[in-house]
C-alpha positions as CSV (number, residue, x, y, z in Angstrom):
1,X,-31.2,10.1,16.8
2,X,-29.8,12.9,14.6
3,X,-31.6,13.2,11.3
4,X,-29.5,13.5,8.5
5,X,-31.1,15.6,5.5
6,X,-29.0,13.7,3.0
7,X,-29.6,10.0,2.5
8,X,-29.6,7.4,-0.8
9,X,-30.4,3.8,-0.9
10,X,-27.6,1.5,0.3
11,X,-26.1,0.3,-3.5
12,X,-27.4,-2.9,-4.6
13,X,-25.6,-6.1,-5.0
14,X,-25.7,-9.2,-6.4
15,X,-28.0,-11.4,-4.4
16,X,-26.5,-14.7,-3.2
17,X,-27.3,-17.4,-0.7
18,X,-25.2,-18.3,2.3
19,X,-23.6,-21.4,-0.2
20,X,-22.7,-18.3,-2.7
21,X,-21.4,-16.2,0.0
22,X,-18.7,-19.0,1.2
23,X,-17.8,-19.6,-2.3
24,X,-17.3,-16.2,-2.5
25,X,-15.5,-15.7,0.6
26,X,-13.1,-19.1,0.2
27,X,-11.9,-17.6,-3.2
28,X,-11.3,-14.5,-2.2
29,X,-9.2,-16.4,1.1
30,X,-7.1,-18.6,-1.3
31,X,-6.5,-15.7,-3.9
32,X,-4.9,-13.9,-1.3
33,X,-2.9,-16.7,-0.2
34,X,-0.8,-16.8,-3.2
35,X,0.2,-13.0,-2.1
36,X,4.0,-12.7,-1.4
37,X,6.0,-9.6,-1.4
38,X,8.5,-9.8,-4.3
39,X,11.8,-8.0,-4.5
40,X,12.7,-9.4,-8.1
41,X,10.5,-7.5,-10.7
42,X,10.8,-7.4,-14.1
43,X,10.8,-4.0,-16.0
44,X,7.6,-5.7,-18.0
45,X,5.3,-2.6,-18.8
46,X,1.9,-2.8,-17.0
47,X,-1.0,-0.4,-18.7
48,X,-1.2,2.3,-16.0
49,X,-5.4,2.0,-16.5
50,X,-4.5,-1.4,-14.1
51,X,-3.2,0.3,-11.7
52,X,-5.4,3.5,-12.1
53,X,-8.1,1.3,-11.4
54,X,-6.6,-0.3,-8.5
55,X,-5.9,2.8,-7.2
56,X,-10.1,3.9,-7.5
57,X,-10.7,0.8,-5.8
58,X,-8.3,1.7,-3.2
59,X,-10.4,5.4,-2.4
60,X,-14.1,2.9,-2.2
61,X,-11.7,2.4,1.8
62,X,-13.8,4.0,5.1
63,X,-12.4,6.8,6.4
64,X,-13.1,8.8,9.7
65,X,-15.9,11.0,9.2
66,X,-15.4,10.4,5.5
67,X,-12.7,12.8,4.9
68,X,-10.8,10.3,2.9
69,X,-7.5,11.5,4.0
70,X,-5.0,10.1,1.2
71,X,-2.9,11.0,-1.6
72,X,-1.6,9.2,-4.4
73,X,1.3,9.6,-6.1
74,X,1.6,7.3,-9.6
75,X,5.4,7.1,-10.8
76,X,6.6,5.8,-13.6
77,X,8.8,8.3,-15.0
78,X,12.4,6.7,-15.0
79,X,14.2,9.8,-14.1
80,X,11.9,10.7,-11.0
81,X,12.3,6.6,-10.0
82,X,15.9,7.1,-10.2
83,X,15.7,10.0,-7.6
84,X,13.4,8.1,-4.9
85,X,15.8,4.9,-5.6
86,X,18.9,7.3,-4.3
87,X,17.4,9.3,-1.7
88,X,15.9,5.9,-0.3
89,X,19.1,3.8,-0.6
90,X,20.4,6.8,1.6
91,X,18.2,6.3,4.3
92,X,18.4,2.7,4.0
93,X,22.3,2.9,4.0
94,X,22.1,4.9,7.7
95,X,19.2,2.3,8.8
96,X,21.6,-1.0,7.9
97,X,24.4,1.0,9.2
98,X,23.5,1.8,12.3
99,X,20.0,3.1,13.2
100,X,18.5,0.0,13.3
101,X,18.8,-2.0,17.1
102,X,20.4,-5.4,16.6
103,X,17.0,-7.3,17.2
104,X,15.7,-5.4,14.2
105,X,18.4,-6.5,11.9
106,X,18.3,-10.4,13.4
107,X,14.7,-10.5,12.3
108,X,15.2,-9.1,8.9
109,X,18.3,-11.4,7.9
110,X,16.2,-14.3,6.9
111,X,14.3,-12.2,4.6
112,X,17.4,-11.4,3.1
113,X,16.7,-7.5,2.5
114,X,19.5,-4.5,2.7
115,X,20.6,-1.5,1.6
116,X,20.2,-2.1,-2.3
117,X,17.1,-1.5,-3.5
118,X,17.0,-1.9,-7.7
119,X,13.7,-2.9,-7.7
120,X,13.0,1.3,-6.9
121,X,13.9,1.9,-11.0
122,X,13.4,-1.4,-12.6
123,X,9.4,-2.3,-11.8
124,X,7.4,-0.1,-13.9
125,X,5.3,1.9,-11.2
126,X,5.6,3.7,-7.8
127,X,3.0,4.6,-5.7
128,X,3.8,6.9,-3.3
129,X,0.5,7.0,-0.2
130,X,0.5,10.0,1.6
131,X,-1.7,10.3,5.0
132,X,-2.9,14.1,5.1
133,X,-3.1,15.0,8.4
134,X,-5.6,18.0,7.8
135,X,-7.4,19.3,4.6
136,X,-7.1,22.4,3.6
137,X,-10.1,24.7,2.4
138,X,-10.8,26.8,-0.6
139,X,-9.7,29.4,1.6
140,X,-6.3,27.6,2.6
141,X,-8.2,27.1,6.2
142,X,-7.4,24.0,7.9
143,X,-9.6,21.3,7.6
144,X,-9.7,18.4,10.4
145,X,-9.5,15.0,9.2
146,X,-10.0,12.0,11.9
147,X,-8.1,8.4,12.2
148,X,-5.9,9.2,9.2
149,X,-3.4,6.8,10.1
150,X,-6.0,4.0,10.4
151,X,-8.0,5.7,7.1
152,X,-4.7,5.5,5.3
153,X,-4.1,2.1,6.4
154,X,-6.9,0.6,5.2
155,X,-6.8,2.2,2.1
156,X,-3.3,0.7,1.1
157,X,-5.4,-2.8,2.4
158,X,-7.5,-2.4,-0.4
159,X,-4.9,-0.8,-2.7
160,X,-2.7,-4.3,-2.5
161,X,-5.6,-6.3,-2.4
162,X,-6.7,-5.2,-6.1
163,X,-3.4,-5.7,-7.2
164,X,-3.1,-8.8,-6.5
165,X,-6.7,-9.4,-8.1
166,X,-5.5,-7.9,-11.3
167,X,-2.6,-10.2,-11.3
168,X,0.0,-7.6,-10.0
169,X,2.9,-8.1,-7.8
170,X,3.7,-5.9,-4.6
171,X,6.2,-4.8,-2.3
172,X,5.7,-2.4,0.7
173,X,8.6,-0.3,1.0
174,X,9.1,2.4,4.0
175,X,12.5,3.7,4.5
176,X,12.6,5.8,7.4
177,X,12.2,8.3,7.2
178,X,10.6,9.3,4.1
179,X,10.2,12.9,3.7
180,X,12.3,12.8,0.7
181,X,8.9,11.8,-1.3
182,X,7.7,15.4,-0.4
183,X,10.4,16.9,-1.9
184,X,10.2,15.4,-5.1
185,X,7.1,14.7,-5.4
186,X,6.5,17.9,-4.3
187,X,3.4,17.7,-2.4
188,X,2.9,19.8,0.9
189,X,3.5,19.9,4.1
190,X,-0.1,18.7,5.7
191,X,0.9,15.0,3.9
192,X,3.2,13.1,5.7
193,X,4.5,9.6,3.8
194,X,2.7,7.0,4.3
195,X,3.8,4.0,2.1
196,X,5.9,3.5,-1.1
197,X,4.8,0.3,-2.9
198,X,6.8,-1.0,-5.6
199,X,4.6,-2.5,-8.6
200,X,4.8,-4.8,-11.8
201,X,5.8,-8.1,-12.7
202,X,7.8,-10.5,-11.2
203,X,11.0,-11.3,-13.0
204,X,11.4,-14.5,-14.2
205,X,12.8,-16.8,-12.0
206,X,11.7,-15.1,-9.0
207,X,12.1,-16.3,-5.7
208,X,10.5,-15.2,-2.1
209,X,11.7,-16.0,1.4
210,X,10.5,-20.1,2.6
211,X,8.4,-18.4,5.2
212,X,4.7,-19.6,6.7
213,X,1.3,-17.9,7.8
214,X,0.4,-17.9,10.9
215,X,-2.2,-20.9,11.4
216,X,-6.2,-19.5,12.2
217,X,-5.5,-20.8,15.6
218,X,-3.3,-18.5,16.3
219,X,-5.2,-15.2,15.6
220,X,-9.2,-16.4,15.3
221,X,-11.1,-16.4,18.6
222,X,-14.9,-17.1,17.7
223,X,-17.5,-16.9,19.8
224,X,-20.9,-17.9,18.8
């Protein structure tokens, strides 16, 4: 076994019983149940410490080797919103129009989505996740970083999961492709776009697709 020079006690927690862990665990379950991605926001103002916070809980996500390979980008400025709704509606426009096979399109119909998007400019905040492929060093050498995709990926897990704690509404958005976010975000070339998730309030009135979770059967094996 390797020694490592550098260790701390493991944080503490809370103590709780296996009664206090269920509890726990069965709240947490049927929070998340009343998550929906919504398309209708409202332009409500949300206090960006909310979603700053959201953001830091988002960074607490594993990461190979610990390199923590992610970028956030935080947008509320409306004229910056207006230019990722445009260049995104462009790529959307090519996707709808022909770039997307036919099976594609069939299993998006019922959720009723196209080339519009509004909800770009009108919810209050954009967060633009980039997945850096390498560091780079004080030096500008190259830095490797390991299972970015997966890093990344469970970092936006934990990003929409605090979100919805703080009362928040969502919407995973990925045109394809998205290197317009470089551009004006203006962030290098080592980050490639990862996600852009819409956030804010849902507008009143508000609807979602009538669709259904998969039942536990479906997806839980357990062996004990």
């Amino acid at each position: 076994m390797n020694e490592n020079p550098r260790r701390i006690p493991l944080p503490l927690r809370p103590a709780r019983d296996a009664a206090g862990m269920l509890a726990a665990a069965v709240a947490f379950r049927d929070a998340l149940t009343t998550r929906r991605s919504v398309r209708d926001f409202s332009d409500r103002p949300v206090p960006v410490e909310i979603v700053r916070a959201c953001i830091e809980a988002a960074a607490q996500a594993p990461s190979g080797a610990n390199k923590q390979p992610w970028h956030f980008e935080l947008v509320g400025n409306p004229e910056v919103k207006r230019r990722i709704r445009l260049a995104a509606e462009e790529e959307e426009s090519r996707f709808y129009a022909g770039r997307a096979p036919e099976d594609w399109l069939a299993d998006l119909e019922p959720l009723g989505t196209d080339a519009e998007k509004p909800f770009l400019e009108i919810a209050p905040w954009l967060i633009a996740v980039f997945e850096q492929r390498h560091g780079t060093g004080p030096g500008g050498e190259k830095i490797k970083h390991y299972y970015t995709k997966e890093s990344v990926g469970l970092a936006c897990g934990f990003l929409i999961a605090a979100l919805h704690e703080a009362g928040l509404c969502t919407l995973t958005h990925t045109p394809s492709p998205m290197g317009f976010l470089n551009e004006i975000l203006e962030r290098p070339a080592n980050e490639k776009p990862f996600l852009l998730l819409v956030v804010g309030h849902p507008a009143p009135g508000a609807t979602v697709p009538d669709i259904r979770r998969k039942d536990p059967a479906a997806y839980l094996n357990i062996r004990d």
